[in-house]
Structures are given as structure tokens and as C-alpha cells.
N, C-alpha and C positions, 0 to 999 in steps of 0.2 A: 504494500500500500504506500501510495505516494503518500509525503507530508502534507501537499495542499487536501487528497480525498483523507489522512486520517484528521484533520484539524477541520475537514467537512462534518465529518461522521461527529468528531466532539462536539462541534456544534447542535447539530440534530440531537445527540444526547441531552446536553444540557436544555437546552431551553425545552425537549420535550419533559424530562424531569422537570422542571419549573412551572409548565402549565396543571402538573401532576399535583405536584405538591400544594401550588398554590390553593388547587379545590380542595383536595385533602384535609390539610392543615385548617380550613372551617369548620370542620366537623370535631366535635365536644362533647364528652360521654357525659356531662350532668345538664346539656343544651336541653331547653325543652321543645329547642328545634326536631321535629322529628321529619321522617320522609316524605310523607305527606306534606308535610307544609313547602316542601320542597317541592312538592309536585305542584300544589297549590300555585304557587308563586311563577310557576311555569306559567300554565294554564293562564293567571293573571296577562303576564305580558306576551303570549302567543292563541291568545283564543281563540282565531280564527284563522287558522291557520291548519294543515291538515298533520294529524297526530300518526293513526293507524289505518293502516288500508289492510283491509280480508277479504278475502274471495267475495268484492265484489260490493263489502260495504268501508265504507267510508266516515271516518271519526274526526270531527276537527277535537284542539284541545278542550275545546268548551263541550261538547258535545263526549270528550272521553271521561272529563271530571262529572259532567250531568249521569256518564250510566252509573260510576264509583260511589257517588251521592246515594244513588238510586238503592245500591246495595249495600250501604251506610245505614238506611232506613229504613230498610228490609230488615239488617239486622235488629235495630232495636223491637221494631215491632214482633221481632222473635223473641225479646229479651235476653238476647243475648248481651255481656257484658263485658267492660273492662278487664281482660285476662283471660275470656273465655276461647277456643279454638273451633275456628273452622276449617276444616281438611276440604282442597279445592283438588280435584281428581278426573282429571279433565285434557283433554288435547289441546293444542292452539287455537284459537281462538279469539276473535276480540275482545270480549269479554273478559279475558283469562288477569290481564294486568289490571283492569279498572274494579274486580272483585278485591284481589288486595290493598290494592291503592284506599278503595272506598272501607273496606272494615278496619284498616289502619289507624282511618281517621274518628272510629268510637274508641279506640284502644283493643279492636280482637285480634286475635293475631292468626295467621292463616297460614297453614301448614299445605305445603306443593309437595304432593305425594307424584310419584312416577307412575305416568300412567300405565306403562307397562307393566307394572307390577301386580300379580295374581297372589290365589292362594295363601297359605302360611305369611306369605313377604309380607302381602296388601294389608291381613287382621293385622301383622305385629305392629304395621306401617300407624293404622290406625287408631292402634291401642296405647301406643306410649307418646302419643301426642292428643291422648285424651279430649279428641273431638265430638264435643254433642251435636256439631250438624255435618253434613257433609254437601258439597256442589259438586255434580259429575255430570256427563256428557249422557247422548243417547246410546254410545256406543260402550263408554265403559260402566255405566250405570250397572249391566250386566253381570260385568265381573265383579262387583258390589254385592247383588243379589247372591252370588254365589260362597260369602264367605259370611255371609249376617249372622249366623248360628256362630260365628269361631269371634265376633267380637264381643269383650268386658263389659261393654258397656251402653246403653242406648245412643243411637246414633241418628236422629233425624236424616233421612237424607231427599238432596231436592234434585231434579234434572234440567241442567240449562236450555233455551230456547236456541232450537237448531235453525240457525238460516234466520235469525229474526221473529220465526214463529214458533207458536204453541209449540212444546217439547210431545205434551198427551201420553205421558209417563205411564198414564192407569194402563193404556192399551200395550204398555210394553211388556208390563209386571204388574197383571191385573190382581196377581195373592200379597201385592206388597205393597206397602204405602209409602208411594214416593210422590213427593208434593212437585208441583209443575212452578219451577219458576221465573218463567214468562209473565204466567198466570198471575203471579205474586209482587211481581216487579209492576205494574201494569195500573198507575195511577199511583205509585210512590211517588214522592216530592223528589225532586230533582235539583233541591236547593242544597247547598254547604250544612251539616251538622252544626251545632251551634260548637265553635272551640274548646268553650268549656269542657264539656262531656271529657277532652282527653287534656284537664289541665293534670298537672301533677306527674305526669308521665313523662320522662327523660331518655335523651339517644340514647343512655346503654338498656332501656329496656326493649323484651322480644318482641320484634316486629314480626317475624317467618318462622317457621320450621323448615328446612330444605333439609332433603335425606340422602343421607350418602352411605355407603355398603361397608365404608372402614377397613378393617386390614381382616376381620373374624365376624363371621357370625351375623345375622340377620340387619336389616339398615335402622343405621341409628338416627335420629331427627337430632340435627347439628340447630343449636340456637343461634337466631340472625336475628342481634338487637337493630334498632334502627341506625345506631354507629356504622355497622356494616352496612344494612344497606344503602348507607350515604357513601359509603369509602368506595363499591362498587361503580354507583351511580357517576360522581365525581371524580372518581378515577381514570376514568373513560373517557369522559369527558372532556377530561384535561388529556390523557393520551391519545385519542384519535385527533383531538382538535376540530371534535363536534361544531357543526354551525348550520342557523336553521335551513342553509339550501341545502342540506345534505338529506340525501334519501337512503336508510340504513335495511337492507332486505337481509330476513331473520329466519332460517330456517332453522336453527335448534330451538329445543323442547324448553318450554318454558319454566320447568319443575330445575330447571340447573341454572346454576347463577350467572354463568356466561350468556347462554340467550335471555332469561327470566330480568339479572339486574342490569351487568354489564353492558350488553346491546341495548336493552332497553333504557337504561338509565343512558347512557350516549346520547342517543338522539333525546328524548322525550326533557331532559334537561335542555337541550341546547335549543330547541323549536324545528328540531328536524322530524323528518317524518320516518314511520317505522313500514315498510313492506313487509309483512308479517303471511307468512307460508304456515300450515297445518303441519307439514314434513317435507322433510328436504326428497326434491327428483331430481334425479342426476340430468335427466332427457329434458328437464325443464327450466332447471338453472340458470344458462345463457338466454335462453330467449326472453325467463324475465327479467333477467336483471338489466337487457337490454331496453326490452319495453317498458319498464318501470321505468326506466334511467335512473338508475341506482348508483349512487356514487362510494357505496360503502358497501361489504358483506362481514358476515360474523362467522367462522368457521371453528371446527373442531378438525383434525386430522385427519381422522376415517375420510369427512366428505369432500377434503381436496383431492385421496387418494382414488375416490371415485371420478373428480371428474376430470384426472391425468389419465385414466384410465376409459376414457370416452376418444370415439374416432372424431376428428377434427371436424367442428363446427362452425358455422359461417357468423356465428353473432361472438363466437367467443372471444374477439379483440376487437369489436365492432362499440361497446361498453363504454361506460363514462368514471370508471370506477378509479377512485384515486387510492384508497386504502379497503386490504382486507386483515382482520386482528381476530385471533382467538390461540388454542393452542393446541399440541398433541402433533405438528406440522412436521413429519422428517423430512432431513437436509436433502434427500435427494426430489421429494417432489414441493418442497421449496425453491429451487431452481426452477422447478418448468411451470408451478405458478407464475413464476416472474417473468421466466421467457415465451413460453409458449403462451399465458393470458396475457400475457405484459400488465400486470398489476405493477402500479411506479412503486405500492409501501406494501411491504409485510410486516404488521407487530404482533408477532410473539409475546405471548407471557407464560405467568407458572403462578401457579396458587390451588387451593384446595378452599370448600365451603365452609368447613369450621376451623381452617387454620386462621395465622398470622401472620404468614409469611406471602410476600404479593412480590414479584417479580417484572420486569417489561424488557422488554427489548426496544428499545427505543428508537434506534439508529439504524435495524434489520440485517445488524450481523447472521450472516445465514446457520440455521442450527441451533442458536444462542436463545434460550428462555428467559432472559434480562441479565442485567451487569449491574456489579458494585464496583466500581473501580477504588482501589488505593485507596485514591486520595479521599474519598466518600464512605468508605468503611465505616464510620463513626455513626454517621448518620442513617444505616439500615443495619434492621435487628435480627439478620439472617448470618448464619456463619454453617459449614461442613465439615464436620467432624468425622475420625475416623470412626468404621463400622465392624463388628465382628460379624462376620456370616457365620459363624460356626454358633454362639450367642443370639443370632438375630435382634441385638441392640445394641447401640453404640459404646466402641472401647473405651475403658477408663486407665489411667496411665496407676504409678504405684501410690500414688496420693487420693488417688479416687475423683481426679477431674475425667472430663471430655478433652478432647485431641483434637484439636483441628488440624485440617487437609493443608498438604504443600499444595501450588498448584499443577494441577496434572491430574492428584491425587481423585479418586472415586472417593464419598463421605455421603451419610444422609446430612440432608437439609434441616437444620433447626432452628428454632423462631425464638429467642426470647420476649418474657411476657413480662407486659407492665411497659410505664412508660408514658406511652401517648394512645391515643384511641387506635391507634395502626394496630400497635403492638398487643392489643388485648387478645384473650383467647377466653370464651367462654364454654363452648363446648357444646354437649350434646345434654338432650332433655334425661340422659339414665349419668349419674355421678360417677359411676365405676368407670363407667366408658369414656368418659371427658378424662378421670385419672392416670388411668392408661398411659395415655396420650404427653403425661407431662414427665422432664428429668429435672429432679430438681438438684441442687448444689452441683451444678455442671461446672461451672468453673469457678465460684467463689461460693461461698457458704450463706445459704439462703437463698439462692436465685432460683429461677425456673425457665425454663425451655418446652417450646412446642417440639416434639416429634414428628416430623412431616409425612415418614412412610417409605420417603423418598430419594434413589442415590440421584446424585450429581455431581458432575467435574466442574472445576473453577480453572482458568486459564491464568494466564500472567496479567491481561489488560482488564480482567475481572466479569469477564463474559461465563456465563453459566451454560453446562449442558445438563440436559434431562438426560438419565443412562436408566433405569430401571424401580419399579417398587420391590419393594422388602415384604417380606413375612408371605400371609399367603391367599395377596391376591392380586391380579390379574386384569389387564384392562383391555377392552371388545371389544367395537362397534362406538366407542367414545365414551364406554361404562366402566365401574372398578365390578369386578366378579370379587365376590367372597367364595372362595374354595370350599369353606367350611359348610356353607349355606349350602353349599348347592349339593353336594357330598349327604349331607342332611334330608335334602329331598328324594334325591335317588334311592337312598335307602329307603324311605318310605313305598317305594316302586316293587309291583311284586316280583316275584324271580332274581331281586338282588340282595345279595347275601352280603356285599364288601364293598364301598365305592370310594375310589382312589382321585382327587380330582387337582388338575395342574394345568397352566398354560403352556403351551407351544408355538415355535413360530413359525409363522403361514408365509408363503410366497406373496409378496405383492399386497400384504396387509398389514396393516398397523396394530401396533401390540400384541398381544398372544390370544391364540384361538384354543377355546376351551378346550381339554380332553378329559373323558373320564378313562379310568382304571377299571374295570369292572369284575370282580366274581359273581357268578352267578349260578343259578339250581338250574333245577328241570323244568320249573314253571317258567322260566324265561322266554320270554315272545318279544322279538324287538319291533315287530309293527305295534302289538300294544305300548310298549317300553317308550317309545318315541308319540303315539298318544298322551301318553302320561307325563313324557317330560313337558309337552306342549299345553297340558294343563297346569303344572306345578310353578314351571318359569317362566321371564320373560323370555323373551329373542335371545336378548344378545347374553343371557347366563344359560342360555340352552349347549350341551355339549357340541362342538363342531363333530369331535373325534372320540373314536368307542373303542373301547381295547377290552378282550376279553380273557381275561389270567385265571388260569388253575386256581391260584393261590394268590394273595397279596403279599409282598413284602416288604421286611418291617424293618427298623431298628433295632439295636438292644436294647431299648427302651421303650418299644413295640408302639413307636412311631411309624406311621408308615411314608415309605421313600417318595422323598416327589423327584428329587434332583435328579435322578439317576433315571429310572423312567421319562421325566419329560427330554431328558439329554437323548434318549432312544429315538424320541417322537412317535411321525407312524408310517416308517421309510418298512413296508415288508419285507426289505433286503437285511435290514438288520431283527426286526421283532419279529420274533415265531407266531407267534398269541395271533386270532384272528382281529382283524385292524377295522374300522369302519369310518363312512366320512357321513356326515346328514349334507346332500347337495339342494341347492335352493329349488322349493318346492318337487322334489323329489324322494325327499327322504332319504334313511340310510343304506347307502352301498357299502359293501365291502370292497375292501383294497388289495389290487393286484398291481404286479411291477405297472402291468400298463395304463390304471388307472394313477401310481401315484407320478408317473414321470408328465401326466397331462397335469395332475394338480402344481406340480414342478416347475410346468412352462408355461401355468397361465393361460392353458386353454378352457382348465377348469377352473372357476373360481369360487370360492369359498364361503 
């Protein structure tokens, strides 16, 4: 790099950190500023102006604050109250942000469940965020009906109005009582709550529940005071360098803080407008982002790796797009983003829902999930310390500190806590599980540190790479897999006696693609077996790969092996054991040299 392009790049740095900070650095955990008022304030000086566009209908800001209102007063005439949860279980939508937005502003706080989530997941989803009502869609309502017997506790539930009309619930699930709330919304006042209702209330108190799958065991609902979701909001803000002619098209799920706050907080702070998709299509992409004239997209990796993976398209550098920002982006189809779409900015970042630690890439060092340089060390609460894999938690030298990484060095990510509203960490709605998560006396006596999950390399000019998670789970399709979870459900599947479960890596795919281990009896049926997984999980925690063992093996400590197994993969040149792939909407084949050398070259994909 020349001197004149690295003194470019510090530039871009810097003053992108500055527009960062500056919005940041507003936000005050005892403020009785909350996010709402932030939206408010929007709304104020963008009212007529267009907020959300959805298949078709169209929200200015006055008109996206009128429906939040709408379900502002909805609630109260529910009596709901100050503290109380409502669980929103739903697909995109327009609706979907203007229900939190509006319950925010009595004090309820609104738990964004995934909507792919069935069974076992969906009850535990619903149960420890202690929801007495619920909002779901026509189509997951369904999946609702199917687990009402396994939840703790009464659950009102209502069904959103599909397309603008009547939802007519009764005709869906005429033995159960779901209230239609079309029906319900439908001569609510459309005015502002009076302020009062939510005096008293402070940014560090919970605005969300977002659920995230953790490193073990069933998804934990991470607490999102309104701190958070202003640091989101404002972060973005200041790092895209949001402004209201920018048009932000949103294809990820609203239940995750990259599409739900991030993108959405971007635009809808700045008076930009949000293009807002149900689900990302790869065949569809270009052509709206063109006819939108979108100057902004929000990505996750999987769906760049989708659309390098599309034959060349006439609209795809035909686009108005200045910036695309999310994360999970590998260095190699971060190049042909840039070449083959000619996107002029990529930002990378790195963060987790209930962490503290927030990363950028500022400059679009290729590969790089944000920088601390040197000289700014002081100023961020992130440091990499060394890791025992043999331990699965970070080394302590003979004093009983943490080690930090030379650079070069591989270390998990750690966040110290306290400080300023950046650096807080609260955690998840169960205490054990936010515990977990913390070291304390890391490097001075009394301190504490987040646990990220996560390895990373640090460079000499302070650029970060993401290399892998720890412990034992697994990221799919843009999801974390809990191994444990899923190992849990299989065994409840009849015909399996042992389930072994680990990532692997796939040709031409991001992150690792499920495999189970399997032992199994005489009652083993895999056309049923793959019915049942298809009840039990989502998509992306459903097994790619099926391996079928005698016996499983263990440990001396009757662990059972993942290392060594996943190191096998499901190469039939190397594993005896019958091997299986689930192929998209075909279900499970078994694997022969000639099936895996097509999954090898990419003619099959995964």
C-alpha cells in the first residue's frame, strides 16, 4: 500500500469512527431518553416523508408512528402493563417494527422470537420470557397451535392482518381462541400515548428480548435495554453515514439485531427509507434493488455467497448502490462483491446480541471485522487473549491472569464490563446463563470480562479477523446451531438410540453444515427420521449430513468425540459407516464416491 492510499484509508477510518462515536457517546444508561423517543423525534422532523415500503404498501413516518400508536392502545386496553411481555412471532412485515416501537412507548417490552422456531425451541422460547400475549402471523400462528399444551403459562394469542385485511383466525383454528387483530386495531386512537405512562423508566431498562442459541442448550432470550437498542440504532447511523435520500433494502429477519435494529435503526433515524422484503431471493435481488433504486443493502454472508453464486445478471451493476454493511462476509466473495457488483463500500462488522463487544470495519480492509489500532487501544474494551482448546476456556498464566495474543496470534474475543453504556453487558432473562458468560479477575482483581465465544486474529495495524466459535456450536445458513439442542431432539426420534452432532465444512458454503452421528435400532426409518426432524427443527438446525455408527465413541471421560469425527467429515473414501446428504427438497440420499465428488465440484449444492 502506497503512503498516499494508507493515509486514505486512515482517513476513512477516522472520521468514520467519529461519526460512530459521536451518536454513541449520547446515549446514557440512567437517560430517561428511551428508543422510542428517538423514534418519536424522527417521525417529528420526517413525517412525510416515506419510512417503509412492503409488498406493495407504503408507510410514511407519520403514518408508521400512527400504526405503533395504534398498538400502544391496543395494549393498554388489554391491560397490559409496565414490564409486562409480549412475544411478536411473526415474519417481515410492516407491521413487525411499528408493534415494538408502539409497546415500547407504554413500557412493554417485546420479545422477537424466531420465527422458524418449532416445537421444544418455540415452548422454551416462550416460557422464559414469560409472555401473556402473543402476535403471530397467519402462517406461523400454526406452529403456535401446535405446542399450547407444552407452554407454563396462559398465553393470549392474536393473528396479524394479512395484506391489510381481516386475518379471520376463527377459520384457521376454529378449536382455539385466537383473537383477530385487524379486528382489534380497527378504531384504536392513532394518537401518541400520553409520556407519562413511561415516566420513570431509564435506557438501561429492557426494551426486547432477542434470542440467541448460545454456545449449549436451548435459546436463551438475551436482555436488550433501550441502551442497546440506541447503541445499535446510532451506531449505524453514524457508520453507514445514513441520510434521508438513502433507500436501505432489508432482506434479513427481523427477530436479529442486524436486520430488526441495525438496518433498521440506519435508515429510520436518518429519514431514509426502508425497502423491506419478507425473505431474501437470490432470482430477485438485483432486479429490486434496481427498481427500488436502492442505495444501501444489509447482508449477512450466506446471502452474498448466494448471489456470487448466480449466472450473470443484466441489472446487477446497473444499481445505485453506494454501501453494502453486515457480517459473516468471506474474503474471497468479498472481492467479487466489489468486483463483479462493483459495490464502491463494504462494512464489515462483528458483534453478538447480548454481548459488549461491537467491532467495524471502517475503511473495508478486505476480511477484516473492525480495527483497534495502537494508538486507540485505550479507548475500546475489547482485547484477545490466549485460548486452551484442550480447556475450552481461556489460558491463565501462573498468577491466574488472562494472556493476551501477540499479533498473529489466534485468542477468543473478550469484552470488559462497566465503564460506559458501550461496555455494559446484561445478559440473558435465566442468571446462570448470563454467569456463564463472565471471567472475572482477568487481569486485575475485581474486574470482569465478557466471553465472546469467539476466536480471532489481530494483525500489527490492528485489523481483526473472525477464525472460528468455541465450544459446541456451529453457524448455518446465518444461524448459531447449539449441538446440544439438536443432539436432544434427535434422540427424542424413534429408532435412535445415540446422537452425535458437529459441524462440517461444505464446498462453496459459509460456516459449517450440520452432521449428525447416528446409532440407531431396528425401528429406524429415515423417510420417517427426516419427517420428524422436519417437525422438531428449524431449516437451518436440521442435519445436512447423517452418518450411521455401530457404536459411538467416547472419551475417557465418556465424552463423546466430535473432533475427530467431524475431521472425517463425509468423504466415503475415508468413513466406512453409511454416509447421507438431505438434498434441497429431495431429501436424504446416500453417498457414493460419485455423489460426493459432485457435492465436491459444486454441481450439487447443499
Amino acid at each position: 500500500m502506497t503512503l498516499w492510499a494508507r493515509a486514505e484509508s486512515e482517513w476513512t477510518f477516522l472520521t468514520g469512527l467519529y461519526r460512530t462515536l459521536s451518536r454513541v457517546s449520547r446515549v446514557k444508561r440512567d437517560s430517561p431518553h428511551l428508543a422510542c423517543d428517538e423514534l418519536e423525534a424522527a417521525v417529528d422532523k420526517f413525517a412525510s416523508r416515506p419510512a417503509i415500503e412492503f409488498e406493495g404498501r407504503n408507510l410514511t413516518y407519520a403514518d408508521f408512528e400512527a400504526l405503533a400508536n395504534r398498538y400502544a392502545h391496543w395494549a393498554i386496553g388489554c391491560g397490559l402493563k409496565r414490564g409486562d411481555t409480549v412475544a411478536l412471532f411473526a415474519q417481515n412485515c410492516a407491521d413487525y417494527t411499528a408493534v415494538w416501537f408502539g409497546l415500547s412507548k407504554i413500557g412493554v417490552v417485546t420479545a422477537l422470537v424466531n420465527h422458524q422456531l418449532a416445537g421444544a425451541a418455540l415452548a422454551h422460547s416462550l416460557n422464559i420470557c414469560n409472555a401473556s400475549h402473543l402476535i403471530a402471523d397467519g402462517e406461523t400462528i400454526a406452529t403456535v397451535a401446535a405446542i399450547k399444551d407444552q407452554l407454563q403459562h396462559p398465553i393470549r394469542s392474536w393473528a396479524l392482518p394479512a395484506g391489510g385485511e381481516r386475518s379471520m383466525p376463527g377459520a384457521i383454528h376454529p378449536d382455539w381462541d385466537v383473537g383477530d387483530l385487524g379486528a382489534a386495531l380497527q378504531g384504536v386512537s392513532s394518537q401518541r400515548p400520553d409520556r407519562a405512562i413511561r415516566d420513570g423508566l431509564v435506557a438501561k431498562d429492557v426494551a426486547l428480548y432477542l434470542f440467541t442459541s448460545g454456545t449449549t442448550g436451548l435459546p436463551k432470550a438475551a436482555k436488550v435495554t433501550h441502551v442497546r437498542t440506541l447503541l445499535y440504532m446510532h451506531g449505524f447511523a453514524g457508520a453507514t453515514n445514513a441520510k434521508p435520500s438513502d433507500r436501505l433494502y432489508n432482506c434479513l429477519p427481523l427477530y436479529h439485531a442486524t436486520g430488526g435494529l441495525c438496518a433498521m435503526g440506519a435508515a429510520l433515524l436518518t429519514g431514509g427509507c426502508v425497502v423491506l422484503r419478507r425473505r431474501f431471493s437470490a432470482s430477485q435481488f438485483w432486479p429490486e434493488i434496481v427498481g427500488q433504486k436502492c442505495t444501501i443493502f444489509v447482508y449477512i454472508g450466506e446471502l452474498c455467497r448466494y448471489l456470487v453464486n448466480l449466472p450473470v445478471q443484466p441489472d446487477e451493476t446497473r444499481h445505485r448502490l453506494r454501501l453494502a454493511f453486515g457480517n459473516g462476509l468471506r474474503p474471497d466473495v468479498w472481492e467479487q462483491m466489489e468486483q463483479r457488483f462493483r459495490i464502491p463500500r463494504i462494512l464489515e462488522f462483528y458483534g453478538s446480541t447480548e454481548g459488549n463487544v461491537s467491532l467495524m470495519n471502517l475503511d473495508g480492509r478486505t476480511g477484516a471485522v473492525g480495527r483497534v489500532p495502537p494508538y486507540l487501544r485505550f479507548a475500546f474494551n475489547v482485547r484477545l487473549v490466549e485460548f486452551d482448546m484442550a480447556a475450552q476456556a481461556p489460558a491463565r498464566d501462573a498468577q491466574g491472569r488472562l494472556m493476551p495474543c501477540k499479533p498473529g496470534e489466534i485468542g477468543e474475543m473478550v469484552g470488559r464490563i462497566g465503564g460506559d453504556a458501550r461496555s455494559d453487558y446484561v445478559g440473558y432473562a435465566d442468571k446462570t446463563a448470563t454467569d456463564r458468560k463472565v471471567v472475572r479477575n482477568a487481569f486485575v482483581d475485581g474486574d470482569a470480562w465478557f466471553l465472546t465465544g469467539d476466536l480471532l486474529r489481530q494483525d500489527k495495524d490492528g485489523y481483526f479477523y473472525f477464525v472460528d466459535r468455541v465450544g459446541d456450536t456451529f453457524r448455518w445458513k446465518g444461524e448459531n446451531v447449539s449441538t446440544t439442542e439438536v443432539e436432544e431432539r434427535l434422540s427424542d426420534i424413534d429408532g435412535i438410540q445415540e446422537a452425535n452432532v458437529y459441524g462440517v465444512l461444505a464446498p462453496g458454503a459459509d460456516g459449517r453444515a450440520g452432521m449428525a452421528a447416528l446409532v440407531v435400532d431396528e425401528h429406524f426409518d429415515l423417510a420417517a427420521f427426516q419427517t420428524a426432524v422436519q417437525a422438531a427443527l428449524p431449516v437451518f438446525a436440521q442435519p445436512v449430513f447423517l452418518r450411521l455408527q455401530p457404536h459411538m465413541d467416547t472419551t475417557g471421560t465418556f465424552k463423546r468425540r466430535k473432533m475427530d469425527v467431524a475431521a472425517e467429515g463425509f468423504d466415503p473414501a475415508v468413513v466406512t459407516d453409511p454416509l447421507f446428504v438431505k438434498l434441497p427438497q429431495n431429501g436424504y440420499h446416500q453417498i457414493d464416491a460419485a455423489l460426493y465428488g459432485r457435492i465436491q465440484s459444486g454441481e450439487v449444492r447443499i
